[in-house]
N, C-alpha and C positions, 0 to 999 in steps of 0.2 A: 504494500500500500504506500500509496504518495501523503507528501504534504501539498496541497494549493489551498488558494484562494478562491472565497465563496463572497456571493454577493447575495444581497437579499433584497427587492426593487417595492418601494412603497408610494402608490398612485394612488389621486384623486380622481378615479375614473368618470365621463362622461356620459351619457346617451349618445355620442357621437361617435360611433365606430373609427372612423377614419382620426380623429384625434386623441383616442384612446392607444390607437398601435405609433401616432407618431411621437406620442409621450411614452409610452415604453420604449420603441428605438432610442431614441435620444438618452434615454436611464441606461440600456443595457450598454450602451455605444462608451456613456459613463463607466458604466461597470468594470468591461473592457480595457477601458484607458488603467485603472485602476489595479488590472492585472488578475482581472475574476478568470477564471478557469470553467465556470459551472455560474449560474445567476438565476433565479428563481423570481417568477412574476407574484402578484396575489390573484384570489376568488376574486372572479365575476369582473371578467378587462372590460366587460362593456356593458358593466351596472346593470341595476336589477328591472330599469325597463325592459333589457333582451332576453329575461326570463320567460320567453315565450317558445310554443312549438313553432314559429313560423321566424323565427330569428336565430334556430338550432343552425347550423351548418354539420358537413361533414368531417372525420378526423379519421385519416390526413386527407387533403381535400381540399378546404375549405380556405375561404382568404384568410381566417387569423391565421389556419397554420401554414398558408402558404410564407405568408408574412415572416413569420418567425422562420421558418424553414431556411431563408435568403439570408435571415439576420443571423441564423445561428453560424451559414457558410461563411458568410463578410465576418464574423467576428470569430470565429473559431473556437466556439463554446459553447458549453452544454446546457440548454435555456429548459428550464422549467417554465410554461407557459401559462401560468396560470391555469386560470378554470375561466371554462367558455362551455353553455349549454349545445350539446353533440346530438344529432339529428336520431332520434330511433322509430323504427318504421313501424307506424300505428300506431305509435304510443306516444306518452309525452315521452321527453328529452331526456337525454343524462346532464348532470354538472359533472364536466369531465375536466381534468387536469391532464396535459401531455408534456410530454417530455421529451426533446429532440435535440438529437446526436449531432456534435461540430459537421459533420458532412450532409446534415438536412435533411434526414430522414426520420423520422416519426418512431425510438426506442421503444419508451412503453407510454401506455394510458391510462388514467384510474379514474373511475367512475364512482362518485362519492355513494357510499353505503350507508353511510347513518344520517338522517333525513331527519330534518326537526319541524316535530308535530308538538305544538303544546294550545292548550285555550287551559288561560288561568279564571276562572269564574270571579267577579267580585272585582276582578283588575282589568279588565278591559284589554288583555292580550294575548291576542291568537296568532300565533306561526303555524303556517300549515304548506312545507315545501313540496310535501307531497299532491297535495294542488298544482306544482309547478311543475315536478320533474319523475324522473323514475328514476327509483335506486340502484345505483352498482348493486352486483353480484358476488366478487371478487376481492380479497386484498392483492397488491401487486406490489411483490420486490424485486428489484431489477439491478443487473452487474453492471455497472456502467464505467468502459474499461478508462483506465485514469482518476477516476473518482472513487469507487466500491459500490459495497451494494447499498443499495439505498429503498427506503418505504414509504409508500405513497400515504397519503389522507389530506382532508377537506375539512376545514375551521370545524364544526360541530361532532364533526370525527372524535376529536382532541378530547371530548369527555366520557371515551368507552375505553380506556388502559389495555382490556383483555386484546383488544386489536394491534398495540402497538407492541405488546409482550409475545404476541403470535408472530410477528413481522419480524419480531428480533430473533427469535427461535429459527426462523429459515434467512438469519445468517443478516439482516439488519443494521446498519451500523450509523445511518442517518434519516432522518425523517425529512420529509418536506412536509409545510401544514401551512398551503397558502390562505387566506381566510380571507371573510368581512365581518369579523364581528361587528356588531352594534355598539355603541357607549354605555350602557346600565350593565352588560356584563362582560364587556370587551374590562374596562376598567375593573370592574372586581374581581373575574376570575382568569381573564387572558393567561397573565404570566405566571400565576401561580399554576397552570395548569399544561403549559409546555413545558417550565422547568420542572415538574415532576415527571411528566412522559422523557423527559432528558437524563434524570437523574435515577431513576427508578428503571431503566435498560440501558445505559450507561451509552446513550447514543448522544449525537448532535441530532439539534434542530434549525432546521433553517423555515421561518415564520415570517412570509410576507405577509402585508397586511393593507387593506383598504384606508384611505386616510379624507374622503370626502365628507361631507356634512354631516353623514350619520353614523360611521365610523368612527372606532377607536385609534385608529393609527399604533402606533406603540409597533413596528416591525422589529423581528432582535430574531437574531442567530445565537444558539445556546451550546456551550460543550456539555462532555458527558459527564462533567462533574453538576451542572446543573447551573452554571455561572453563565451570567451574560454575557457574552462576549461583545456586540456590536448592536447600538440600539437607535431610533428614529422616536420622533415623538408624534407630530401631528402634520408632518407637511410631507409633500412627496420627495424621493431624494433615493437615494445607494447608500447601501452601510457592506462595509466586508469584513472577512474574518480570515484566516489562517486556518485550515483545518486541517487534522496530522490524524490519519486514518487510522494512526496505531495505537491511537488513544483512546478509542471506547474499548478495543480488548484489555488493554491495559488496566483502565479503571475498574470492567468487568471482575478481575483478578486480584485488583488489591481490594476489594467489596465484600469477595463470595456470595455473591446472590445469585448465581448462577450453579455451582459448584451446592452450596445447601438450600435450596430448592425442596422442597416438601410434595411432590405431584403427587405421591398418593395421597393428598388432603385434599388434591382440589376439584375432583370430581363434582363437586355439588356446584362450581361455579357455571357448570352447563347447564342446569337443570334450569327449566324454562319456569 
């Protein structure tokens, strides 16, 4: 495993497609300059008006990824593209996140799997993304050669652990968690809730983040000790970090949480 540098890109995204991809070029083009190796977009490049079946596109395909495809050749880096709703036939859409190789081909894709459904009675708030989308199937860890292996998930992902502890068991060693939280619990539980998926499988996260009107911003790259390494507040911009791939086994090892490990006890965490 190598050492590089990781970029993690935090936009105030648009309704305006076309302004949406030239403010991430110009970030990642930053990135770049910067000496990012690998740079990761957040959820939803083109806000939550284009949460529709008729604004899904294809992956790969489609003009964001054709977009990113050019940008990742011209820059020679490994672009996590955010999440952009992916066309599925009949159905509503995925929230899909891809991830595309220095030579502009379409690596892997992750189709977010944990869907947030709530209506709180008495507070007047209803999230219901299943309205919006269809769920991933799938978790996806993928070898991505110069960087390692790495594990996909999507901002509301971030509060089921047994998914990131499943991700690290088939070899995991950093997470992407691009997101949009909201401000009422982007601010309460955001950070508290990547640095323990960081600290608790002794991986890095790299956590882009939405920074528009109703977002928390707060984007931060975390090592496996559960420290911040690189953080943003509320406005769009690049932050990098160093990351040394031989760090989360490392950490792994002087932990033992790996090594003592109780699985015959954990049986009952399936049970529905």
């Amino acid at each position: 495993m190598s050492k590089f540098i990781a970029a993690a890109i935090q936009m105030a995204s648009t309704e305006n497609i076309e302004e949406n991809l030239r403010q991430a070029g110009l970030l990642l083009e930053e990135a770049a300059a910067q000496g990012a190796k690998l740079a990761a977009l957040p959820e939803y490049l083109h806000k939550l008006a284009h949460r529709s079946k008729e604004a899904a596109e294809e992956i790969p395909g489609g003009r964001t990824f054709q977009f990113f495809s050019e940008k990742a050749k011209q820059l020679n880096m490994w672009i996590l593209a955010g999440t952009i709703f992916e066309k599925k036939e009949g159905a509503l859409p995925y929230n899909t996140s891809m991830l595309i190789a220095p030579d502009g081909t379409l690596a892997a894709k992750y189709r977010k799997t944990h869907l947030c459904d709530l209506v709180l009675p008495g507070k007047q708030v209803t999230v219901m993304e299943s309205h919006d989308m269809s769920p991933g199937e799938n978790m996806v860890v993928y070898d991505a050669e110069g960087i390692g292996r790495v594990g996909f998930s999507i901002c509301y992902d971030v509060r089921f652990p047994e998914m990131y502890r499943a991700m690290v068991l088939q070899g995991a060693e950093l997470f992407f968690v691009p997101a949009d939280f909201g401000k009422r619990t982007g601010f309460a539980h955001r950070e508290l809730l990547l640095r323990a998926r960081a600290l608790e499988n002794s991986c890095y996260v790299i956590a882009p983040q939405q920074c528009h009107e109703k977002a928390c911003g707060q984007t931060m790259i975390i090592d496996p000790w559960g420290t911040v390494l690189a953080r943003l507040d509320m406005e769009p911009g690049v932050i990098t970090a160093e990351i040394d791939m031989e760090n989360p086994r490392a950490t792994r090892d002087s932990m033992g949480i790996f090594a003592n490990r109780r699985t015959d006890l954990y049986d009952t965490l399936w049970i529905k």
